[in-house]
PyMOL CGO cylinders between C-alpha atoms (Angstrom):
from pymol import cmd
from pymol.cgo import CYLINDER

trace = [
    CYLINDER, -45.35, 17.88, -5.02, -46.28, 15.43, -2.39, 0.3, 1, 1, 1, 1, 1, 1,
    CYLINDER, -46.28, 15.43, -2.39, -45.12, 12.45, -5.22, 0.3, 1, 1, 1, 1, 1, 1,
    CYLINDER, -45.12, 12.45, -5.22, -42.21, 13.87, -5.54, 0.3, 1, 1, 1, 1, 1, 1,
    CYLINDER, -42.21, 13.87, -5.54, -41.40, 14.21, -2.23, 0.3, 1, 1, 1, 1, 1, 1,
    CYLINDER, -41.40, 14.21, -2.23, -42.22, 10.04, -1.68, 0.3, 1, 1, 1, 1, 1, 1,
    CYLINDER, -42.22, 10.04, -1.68, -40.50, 8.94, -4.90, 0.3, 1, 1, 1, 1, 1, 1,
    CYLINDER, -40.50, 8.94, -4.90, -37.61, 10.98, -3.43, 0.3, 1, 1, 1, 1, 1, 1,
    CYLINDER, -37.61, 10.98, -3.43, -37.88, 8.95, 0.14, 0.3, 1, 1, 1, 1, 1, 1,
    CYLINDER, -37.88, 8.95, 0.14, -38.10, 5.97, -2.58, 0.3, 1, 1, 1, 1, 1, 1,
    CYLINDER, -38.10, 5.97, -2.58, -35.27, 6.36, -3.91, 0.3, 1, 1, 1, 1, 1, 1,
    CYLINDER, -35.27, 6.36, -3.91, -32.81, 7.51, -0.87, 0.3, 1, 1, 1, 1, 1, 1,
    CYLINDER, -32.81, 7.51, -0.87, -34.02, 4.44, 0.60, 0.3, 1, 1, 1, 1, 1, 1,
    CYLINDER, -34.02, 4.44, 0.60, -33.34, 2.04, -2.13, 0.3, 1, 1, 1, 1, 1, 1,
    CYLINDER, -33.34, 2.04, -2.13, -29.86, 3.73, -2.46, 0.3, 1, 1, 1, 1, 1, 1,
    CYLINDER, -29.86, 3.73, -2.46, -29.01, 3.55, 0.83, 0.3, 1, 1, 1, 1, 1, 1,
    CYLINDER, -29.01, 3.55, 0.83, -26.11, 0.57, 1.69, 0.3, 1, 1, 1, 1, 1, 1,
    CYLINDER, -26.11, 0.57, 1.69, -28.65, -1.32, 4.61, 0.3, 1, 1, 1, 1, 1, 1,
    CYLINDER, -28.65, -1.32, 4.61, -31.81, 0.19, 3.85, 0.3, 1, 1, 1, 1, 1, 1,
    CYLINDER, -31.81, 0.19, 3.85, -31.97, 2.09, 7.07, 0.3, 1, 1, 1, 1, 1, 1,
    CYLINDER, -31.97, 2.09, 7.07, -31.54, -0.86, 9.00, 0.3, 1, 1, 1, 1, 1, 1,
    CYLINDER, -31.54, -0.86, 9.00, -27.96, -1.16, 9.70, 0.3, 1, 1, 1, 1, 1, 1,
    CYLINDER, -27.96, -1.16, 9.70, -26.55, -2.54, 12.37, 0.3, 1, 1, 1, 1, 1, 1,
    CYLINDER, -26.55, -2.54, 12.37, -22.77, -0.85, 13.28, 0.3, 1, 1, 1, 1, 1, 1,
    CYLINDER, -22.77, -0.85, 13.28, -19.52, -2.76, 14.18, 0.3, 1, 1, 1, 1, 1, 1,
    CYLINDER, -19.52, -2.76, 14.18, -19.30, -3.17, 17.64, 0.3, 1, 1, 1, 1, 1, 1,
    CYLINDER, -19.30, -3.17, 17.64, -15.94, -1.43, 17.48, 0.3, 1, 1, 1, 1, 1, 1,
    CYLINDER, -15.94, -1.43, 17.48, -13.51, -1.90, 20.59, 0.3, 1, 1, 1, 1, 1, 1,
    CYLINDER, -13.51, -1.90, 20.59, -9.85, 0.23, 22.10, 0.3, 1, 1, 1, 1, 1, 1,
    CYLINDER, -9.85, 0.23, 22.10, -6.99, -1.63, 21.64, 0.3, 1, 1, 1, 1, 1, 1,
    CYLINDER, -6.99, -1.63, 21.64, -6.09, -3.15, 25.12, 0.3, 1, 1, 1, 1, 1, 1,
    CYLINDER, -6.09, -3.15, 25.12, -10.38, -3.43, 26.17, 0.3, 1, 1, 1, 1, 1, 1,
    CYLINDER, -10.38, -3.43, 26.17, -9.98, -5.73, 22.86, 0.3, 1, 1, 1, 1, 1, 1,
    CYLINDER, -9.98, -5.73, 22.86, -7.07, -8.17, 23.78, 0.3, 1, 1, 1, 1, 1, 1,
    CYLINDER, -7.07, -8.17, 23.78, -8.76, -8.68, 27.21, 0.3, 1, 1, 1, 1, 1, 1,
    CYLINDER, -8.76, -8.68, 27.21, -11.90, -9.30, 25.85, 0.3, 1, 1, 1, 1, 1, 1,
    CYLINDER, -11.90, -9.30, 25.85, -10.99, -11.45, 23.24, 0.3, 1, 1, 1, 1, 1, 1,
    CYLINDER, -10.99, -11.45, 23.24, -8.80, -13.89, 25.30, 0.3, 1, 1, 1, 1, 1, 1,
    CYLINDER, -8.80, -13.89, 25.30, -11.95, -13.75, 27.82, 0.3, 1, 1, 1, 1, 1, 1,
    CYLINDER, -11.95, -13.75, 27.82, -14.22, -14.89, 25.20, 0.3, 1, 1, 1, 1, 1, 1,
    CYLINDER, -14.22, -14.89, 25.20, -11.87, -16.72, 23.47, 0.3, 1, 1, 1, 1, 1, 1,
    CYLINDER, -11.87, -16.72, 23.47, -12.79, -15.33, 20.41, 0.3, 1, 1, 1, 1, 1, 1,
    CYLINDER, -12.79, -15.33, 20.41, -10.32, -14.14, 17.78, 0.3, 1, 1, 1, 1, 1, 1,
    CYLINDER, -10.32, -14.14, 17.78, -9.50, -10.35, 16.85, 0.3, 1, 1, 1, 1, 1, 1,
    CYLINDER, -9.50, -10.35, 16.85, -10.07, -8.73, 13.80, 0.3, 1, 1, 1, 1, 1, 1,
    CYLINDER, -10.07, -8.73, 13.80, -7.97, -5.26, 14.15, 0.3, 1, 1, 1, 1, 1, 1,
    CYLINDER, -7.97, -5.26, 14.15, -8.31, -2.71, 11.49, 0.3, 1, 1, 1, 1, 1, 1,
    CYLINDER, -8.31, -2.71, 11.49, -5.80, 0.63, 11.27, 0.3, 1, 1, 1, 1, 1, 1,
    CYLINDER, -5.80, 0.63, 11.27, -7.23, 3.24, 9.21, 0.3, 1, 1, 1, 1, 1, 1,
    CYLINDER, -7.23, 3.24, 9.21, -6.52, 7.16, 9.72, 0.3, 1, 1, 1, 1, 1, 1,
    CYLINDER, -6.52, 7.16, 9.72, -8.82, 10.09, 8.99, 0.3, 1, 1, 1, 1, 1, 1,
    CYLINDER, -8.82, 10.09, 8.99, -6.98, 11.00, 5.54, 0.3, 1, 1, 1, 1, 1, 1,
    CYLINDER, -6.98, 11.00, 5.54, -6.86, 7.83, 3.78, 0.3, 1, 1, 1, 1, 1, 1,
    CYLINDER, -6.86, 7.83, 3.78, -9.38, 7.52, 0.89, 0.3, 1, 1, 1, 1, 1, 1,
    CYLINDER, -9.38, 7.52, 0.89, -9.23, 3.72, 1.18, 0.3, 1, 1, 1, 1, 1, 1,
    CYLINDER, -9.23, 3.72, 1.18, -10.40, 3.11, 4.75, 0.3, 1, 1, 1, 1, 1, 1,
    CYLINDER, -10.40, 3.11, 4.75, -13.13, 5.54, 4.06, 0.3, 1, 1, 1, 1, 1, 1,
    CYLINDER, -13.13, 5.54, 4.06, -14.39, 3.32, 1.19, 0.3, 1, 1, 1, 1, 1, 1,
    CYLINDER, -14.39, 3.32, 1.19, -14.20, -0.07, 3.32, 0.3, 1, 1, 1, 1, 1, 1,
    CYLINDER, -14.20, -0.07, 3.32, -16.32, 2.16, 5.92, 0.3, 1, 1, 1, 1, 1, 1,
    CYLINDER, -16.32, 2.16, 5.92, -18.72, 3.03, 3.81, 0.3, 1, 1, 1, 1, 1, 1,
    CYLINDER, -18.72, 3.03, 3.81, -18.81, -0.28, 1.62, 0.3, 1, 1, 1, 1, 1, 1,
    CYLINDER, -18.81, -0.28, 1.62, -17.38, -3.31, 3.96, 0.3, 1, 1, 1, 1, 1, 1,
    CYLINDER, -17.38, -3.31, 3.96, -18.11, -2.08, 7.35, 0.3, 1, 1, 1, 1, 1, 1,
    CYLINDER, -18.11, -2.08, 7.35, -21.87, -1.34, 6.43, 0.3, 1, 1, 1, 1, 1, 1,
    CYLINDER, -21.87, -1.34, 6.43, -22.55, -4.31, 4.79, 0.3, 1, 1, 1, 1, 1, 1,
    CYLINDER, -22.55, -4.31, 4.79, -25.11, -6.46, 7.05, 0.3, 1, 1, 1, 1, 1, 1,
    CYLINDER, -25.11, -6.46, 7.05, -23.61, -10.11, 6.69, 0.3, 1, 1, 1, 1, 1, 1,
    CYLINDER, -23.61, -10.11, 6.69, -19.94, -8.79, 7.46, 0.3, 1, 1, 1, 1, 1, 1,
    CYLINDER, -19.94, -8.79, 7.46, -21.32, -6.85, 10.45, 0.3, 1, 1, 1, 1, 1, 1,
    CYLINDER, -21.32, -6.85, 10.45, -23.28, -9.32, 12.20, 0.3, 1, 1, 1, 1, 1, 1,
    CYLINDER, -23.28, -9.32, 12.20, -20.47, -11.91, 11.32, 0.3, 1, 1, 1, 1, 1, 1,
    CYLINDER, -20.47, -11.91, 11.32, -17.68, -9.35, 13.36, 0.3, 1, 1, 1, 1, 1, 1,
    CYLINDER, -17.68, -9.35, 13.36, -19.78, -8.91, 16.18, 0.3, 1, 1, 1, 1, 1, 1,
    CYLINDER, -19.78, -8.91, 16.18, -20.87, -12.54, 16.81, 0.3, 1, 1, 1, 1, 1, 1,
    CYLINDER, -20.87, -12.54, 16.81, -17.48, -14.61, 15.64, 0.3, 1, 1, 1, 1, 1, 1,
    CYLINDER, -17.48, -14.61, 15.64, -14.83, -11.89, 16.23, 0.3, 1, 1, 1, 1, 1, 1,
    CYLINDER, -14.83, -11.89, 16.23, -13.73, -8.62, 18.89, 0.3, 1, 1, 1, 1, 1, 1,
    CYLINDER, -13.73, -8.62, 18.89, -12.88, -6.22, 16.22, 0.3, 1, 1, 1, 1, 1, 1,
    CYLINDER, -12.88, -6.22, 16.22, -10.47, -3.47, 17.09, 0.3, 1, 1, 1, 1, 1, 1,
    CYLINDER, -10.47, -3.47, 17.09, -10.17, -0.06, 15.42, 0.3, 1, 1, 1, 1, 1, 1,
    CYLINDER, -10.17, -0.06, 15.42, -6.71, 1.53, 15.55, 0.3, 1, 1, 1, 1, 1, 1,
    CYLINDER, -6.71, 1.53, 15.55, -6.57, 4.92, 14.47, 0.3, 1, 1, 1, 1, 1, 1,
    CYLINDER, -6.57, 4.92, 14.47, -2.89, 5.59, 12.83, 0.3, 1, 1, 1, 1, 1, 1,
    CYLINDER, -2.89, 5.59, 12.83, -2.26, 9.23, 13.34, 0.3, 1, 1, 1, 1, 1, 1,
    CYLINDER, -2.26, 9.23, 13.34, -3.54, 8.68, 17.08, 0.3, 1, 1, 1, 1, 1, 1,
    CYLINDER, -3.54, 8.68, 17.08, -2.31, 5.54, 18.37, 0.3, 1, 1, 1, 1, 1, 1,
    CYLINDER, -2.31, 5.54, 18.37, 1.18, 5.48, 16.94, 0.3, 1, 1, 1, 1, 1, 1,
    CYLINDER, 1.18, 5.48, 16.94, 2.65, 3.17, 19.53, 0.3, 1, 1, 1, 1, 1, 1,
    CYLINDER, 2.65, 3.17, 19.53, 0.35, 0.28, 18.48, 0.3, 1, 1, 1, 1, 1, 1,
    CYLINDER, 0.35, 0.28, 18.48, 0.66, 1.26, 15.02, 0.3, 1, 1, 1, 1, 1, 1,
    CYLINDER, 0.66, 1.26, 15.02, 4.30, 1.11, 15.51, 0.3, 1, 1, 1, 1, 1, 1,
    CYLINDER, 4.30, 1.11, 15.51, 4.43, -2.21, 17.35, 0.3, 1, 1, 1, 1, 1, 1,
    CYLINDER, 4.43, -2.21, 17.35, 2.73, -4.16, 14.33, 0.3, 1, 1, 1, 1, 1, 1,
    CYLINDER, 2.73, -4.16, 14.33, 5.37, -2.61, 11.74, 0.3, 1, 1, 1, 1, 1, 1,
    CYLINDER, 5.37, -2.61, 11.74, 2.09, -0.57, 9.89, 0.3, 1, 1, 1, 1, 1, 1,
    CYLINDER, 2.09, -0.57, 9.89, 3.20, 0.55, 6.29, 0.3, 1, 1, 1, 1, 1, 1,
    CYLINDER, 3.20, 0.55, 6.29, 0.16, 1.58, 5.02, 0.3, 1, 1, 1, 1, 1, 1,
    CYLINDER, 0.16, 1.58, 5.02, -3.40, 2.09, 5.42, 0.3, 1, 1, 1, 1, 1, 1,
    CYLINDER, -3.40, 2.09, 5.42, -5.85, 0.49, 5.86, 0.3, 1, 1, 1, 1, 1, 1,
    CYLINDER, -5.85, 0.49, 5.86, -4.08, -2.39, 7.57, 0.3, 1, 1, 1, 1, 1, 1,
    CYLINDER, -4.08, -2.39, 7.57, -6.39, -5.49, 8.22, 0.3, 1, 1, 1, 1, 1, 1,
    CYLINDER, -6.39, -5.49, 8.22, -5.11, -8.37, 10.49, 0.3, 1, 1, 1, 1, 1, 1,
    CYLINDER, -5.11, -8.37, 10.49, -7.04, -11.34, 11.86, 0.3, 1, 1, 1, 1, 1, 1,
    CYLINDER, -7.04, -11.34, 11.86, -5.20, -12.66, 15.12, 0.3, 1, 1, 1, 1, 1, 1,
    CYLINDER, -5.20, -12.66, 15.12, -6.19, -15.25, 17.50, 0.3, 1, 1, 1, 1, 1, 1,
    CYLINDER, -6.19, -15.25, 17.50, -7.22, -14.88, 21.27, 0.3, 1, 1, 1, 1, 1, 1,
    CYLINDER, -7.22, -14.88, 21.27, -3.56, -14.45, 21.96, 0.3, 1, 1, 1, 1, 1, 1,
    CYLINDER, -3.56, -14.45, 21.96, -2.79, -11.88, 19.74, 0.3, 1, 1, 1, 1, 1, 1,
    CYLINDER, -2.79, -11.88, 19.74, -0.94, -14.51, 17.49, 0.3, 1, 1, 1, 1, 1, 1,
    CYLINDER, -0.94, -14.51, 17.49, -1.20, -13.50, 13.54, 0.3, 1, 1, 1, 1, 1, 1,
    CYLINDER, -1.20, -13.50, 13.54, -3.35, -15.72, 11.59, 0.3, 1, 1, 1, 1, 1, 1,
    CYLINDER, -3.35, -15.72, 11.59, -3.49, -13.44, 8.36, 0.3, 1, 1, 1, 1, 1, 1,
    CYLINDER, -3.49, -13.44, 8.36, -3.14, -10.05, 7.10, 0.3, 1, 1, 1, 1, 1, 1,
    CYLINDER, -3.14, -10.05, 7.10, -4.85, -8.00, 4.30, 0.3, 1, 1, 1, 1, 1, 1,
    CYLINDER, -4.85, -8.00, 4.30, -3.23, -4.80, 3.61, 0.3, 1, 1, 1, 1, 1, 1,
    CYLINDER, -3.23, -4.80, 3.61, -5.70, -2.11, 1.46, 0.3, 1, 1, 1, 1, 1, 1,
    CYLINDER, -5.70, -2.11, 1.46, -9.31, -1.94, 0.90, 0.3, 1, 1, 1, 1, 1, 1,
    CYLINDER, -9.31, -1.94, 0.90, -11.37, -5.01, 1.16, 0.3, 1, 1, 1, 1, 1, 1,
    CYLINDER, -11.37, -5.01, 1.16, -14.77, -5.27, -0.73, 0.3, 1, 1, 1, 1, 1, 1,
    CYLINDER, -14.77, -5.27, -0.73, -17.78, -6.86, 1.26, 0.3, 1, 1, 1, 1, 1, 1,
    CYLINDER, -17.78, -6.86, 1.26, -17.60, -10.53, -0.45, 0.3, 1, 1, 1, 1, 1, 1,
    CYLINDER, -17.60, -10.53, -0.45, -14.27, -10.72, -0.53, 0.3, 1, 1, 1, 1, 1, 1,
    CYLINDER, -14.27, -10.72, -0.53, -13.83, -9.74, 2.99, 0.3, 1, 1, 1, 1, 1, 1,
    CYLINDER, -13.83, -9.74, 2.99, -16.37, -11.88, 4.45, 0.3, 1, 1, 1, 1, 1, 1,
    CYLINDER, -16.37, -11.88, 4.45, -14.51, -15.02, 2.61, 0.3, 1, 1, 1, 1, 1, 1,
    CYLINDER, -14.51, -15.02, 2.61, -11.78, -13.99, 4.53, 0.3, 1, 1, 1, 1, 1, 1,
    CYLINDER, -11.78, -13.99, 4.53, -13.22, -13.75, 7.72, 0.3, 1, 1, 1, 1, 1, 1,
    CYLINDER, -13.22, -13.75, 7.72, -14.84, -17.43, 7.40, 0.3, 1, 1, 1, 1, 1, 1,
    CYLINDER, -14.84, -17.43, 7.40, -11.70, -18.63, 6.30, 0.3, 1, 1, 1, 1, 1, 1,
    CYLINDER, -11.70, -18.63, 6.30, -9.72, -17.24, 9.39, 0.3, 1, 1, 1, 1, 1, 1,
    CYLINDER, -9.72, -17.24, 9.39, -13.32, -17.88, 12.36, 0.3, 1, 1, 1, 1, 1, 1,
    CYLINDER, -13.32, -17.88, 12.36, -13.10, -21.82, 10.88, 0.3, 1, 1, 1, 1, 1, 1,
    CYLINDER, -13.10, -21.82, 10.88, -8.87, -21.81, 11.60, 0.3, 1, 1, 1, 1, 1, 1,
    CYLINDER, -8.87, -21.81, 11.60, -8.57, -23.21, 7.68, 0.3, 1, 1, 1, 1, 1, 1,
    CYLINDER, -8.57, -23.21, 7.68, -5.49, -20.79, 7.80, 0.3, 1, 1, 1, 1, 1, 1,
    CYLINDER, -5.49, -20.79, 7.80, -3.94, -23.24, 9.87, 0.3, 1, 1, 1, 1, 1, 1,
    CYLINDER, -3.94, -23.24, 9.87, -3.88, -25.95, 7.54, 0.3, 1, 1, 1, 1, 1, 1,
    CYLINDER, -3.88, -25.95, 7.54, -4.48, -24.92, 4.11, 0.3, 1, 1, 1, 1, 1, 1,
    CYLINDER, -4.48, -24.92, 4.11, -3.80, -21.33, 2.32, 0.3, 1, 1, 1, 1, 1, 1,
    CYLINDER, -3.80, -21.33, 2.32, -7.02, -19.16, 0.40, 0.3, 1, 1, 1, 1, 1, 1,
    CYLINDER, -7.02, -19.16, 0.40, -7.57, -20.64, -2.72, 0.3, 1, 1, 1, 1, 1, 1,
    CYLINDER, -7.57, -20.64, -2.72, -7.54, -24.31, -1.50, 0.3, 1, 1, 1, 1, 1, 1,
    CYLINDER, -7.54, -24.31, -1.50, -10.28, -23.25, 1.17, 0.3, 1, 1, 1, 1, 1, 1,
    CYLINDER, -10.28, -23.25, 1.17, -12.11, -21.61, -1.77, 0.3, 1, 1, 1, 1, 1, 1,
    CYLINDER, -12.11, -21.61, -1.77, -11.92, -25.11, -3.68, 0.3, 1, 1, 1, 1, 1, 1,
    CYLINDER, -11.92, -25.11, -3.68, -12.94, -26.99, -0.76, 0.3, 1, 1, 1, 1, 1, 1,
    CYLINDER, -12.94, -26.99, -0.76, -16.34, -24.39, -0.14, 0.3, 1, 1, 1, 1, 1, 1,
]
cmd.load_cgo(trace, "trace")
């Protein structure tokens, strides 16, 4: 019994996205975002998602759990969660179709990029490389995927 209760432990462990040792998005309100990213001068990474939508609770679980996209967020970016059925005016202000909605702006709220949909880890941390180095401002995706 007692083997099966550690191989169990084993196993929940192994399966588990950060192996217990996650650290979480430092997750900020809309306008406590914009302030502090223009403070910092660091740029924004804002996410809308809503409650019902299968997609944003696969990046949660997947993306937004993942380690190296976590601690790359919190040190390079001021990520800002905007909840869609909530926050409507904001939602309605950056012309949301669909969710999730990811945008990478810099300290002054200009649009550098945009991902609509889920986002898988790797994928998404290419993305926010390409967008903390400003290669969006001279060259699109796949050349700064030639060039790395």
């Amino acid at each position: 019994m007692r083997r099966k209760i550690v191989l169990t432990m084993i196993v929940a462990f192994v399966l588990m996205p950060c192996h217990g040792i996650c650290e979480a998005i430092d997750w900020k309100q809309y306008n406590e975002g914009v302030r502090l990213a223009k403070k910092q001068n660091k740029k924004i990474f804002l996410h809308f998602r809503t409650d019902w939508c299968g997609y944003c609770a696969q990046m949660e679980r997947a993306t937004f759990k993942d380690n190296s996209v976590v601690q790359f967020l919190n040190e390079h970016f001021v990520s800002i969660r905007v909840d869609g059925d909530k926050q409507k005016p904001i939602v309605k202000m950056y012309k949301v179709r669909g969710y999730p909605d990811n945008r990478f702006m810099d300290e002054n709220k200009k649009e550098a990029f945009r991902i609509p949909g889920f986002v898988d880890p790797m994928t998404f941390l290419f993305f926010l490389e390409y967008i903390q180095t400003d290669s969006y401002k001279t060259m699109d995706p796949m050349q700064y995927y030639k060039t790395r």
